[in-house]
C-alpha positions in Angstrom: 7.1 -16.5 -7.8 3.9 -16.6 -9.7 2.8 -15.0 -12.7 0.9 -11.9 -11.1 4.1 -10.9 -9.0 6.3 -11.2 -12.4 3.8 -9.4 -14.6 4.1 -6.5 -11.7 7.4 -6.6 -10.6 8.1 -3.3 -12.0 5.2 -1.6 -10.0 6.3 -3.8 -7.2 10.2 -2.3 -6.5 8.9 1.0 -7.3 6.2 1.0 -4.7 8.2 -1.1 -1.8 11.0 0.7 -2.5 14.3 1.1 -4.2 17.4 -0.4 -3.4 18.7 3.6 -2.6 14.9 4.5 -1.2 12.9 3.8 2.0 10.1 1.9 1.4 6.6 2.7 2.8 7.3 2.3 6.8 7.7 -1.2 8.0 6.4 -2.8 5.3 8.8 -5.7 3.6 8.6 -6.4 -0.2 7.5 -10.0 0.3 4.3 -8.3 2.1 3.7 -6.5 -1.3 4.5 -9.7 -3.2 2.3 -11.7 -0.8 -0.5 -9.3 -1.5 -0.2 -8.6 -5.2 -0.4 -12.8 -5.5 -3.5 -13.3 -3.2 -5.8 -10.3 -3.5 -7.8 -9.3 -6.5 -8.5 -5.7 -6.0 -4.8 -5.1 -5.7 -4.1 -6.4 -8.7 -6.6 -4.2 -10.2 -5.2 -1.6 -9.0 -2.0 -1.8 -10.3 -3.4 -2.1 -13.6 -4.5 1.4 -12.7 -0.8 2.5 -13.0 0.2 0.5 -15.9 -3.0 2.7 -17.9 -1.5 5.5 -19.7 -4.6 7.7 -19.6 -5.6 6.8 -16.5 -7.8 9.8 -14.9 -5.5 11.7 -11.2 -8.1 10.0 -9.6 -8.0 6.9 -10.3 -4.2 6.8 -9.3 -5.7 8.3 -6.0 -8.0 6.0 -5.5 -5.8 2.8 -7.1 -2.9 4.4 -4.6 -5.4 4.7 -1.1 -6.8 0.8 -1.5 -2.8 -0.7 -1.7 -2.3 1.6 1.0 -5.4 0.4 3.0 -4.4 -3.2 2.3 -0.8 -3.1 3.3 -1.8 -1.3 6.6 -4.3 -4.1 6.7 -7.2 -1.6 7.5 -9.9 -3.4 9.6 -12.0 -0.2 8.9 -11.8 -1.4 5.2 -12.4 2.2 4.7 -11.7 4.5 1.3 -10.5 7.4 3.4 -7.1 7.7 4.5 -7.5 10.2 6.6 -9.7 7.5 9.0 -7.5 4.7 8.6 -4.3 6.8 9.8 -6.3 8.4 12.1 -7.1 4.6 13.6 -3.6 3.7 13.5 -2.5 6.7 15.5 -5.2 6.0 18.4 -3.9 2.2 18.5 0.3 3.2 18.7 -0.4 6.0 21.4 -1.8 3.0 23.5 2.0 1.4 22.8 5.0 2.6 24.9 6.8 3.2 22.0 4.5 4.9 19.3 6.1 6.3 16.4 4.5 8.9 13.9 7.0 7.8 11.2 5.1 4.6 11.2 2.2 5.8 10.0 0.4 5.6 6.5 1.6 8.0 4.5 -1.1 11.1 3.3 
């Protein structure tokens, strides 16, 4: 485990999940691991939670780019809104779509 997953493994279980708590749909803890070690803007952001005046926003925004990266939005969009709206076109071409498996809002 490298240094950037240890230095977050707080903000890690508490955004993949508790032990007693789902974790965002269909996403595994090693994906958040895996992520948090490679990608630089995530990292930033969840320096964004560790910031105890950090600004609603900023949580917002810090919150909607993990989100966007553990989706793995091709859009690479800001906005939510789009990037669930993309995932919902792509499962209702699937047999066995499932809202639950969406972003959450």
């Amino acid at each position: 485990m490298s240094n950037k997953v240890k230095d977050n493994i707080l903000f890690l279980h508490a955004f993949s999940g508790f032990d007693s708590t789902s974790a965002v749909s269909r996403q595994e803890k090693m994906k958040f691991a895996k992520l948090l070690d490679k990608d630089a803007g995530i990292q930033k952001a969840t320096e964004v939670f560790k910031t105890h005046h950090a600004a609603a926003r900023e949580v917002g925004a810090a919150c909607v780019r993990i989100i966007a990266a553990l989706y793995e939005s091709f859009l690479q969009s800001s906005l939510l809104n789009k990037i669930r709206f993309t995932m919902f076109t792509k499962s209702q071409v699937q047999n066995n779509s499932n809202l639950a498996t969406l972003p959450p809002i």
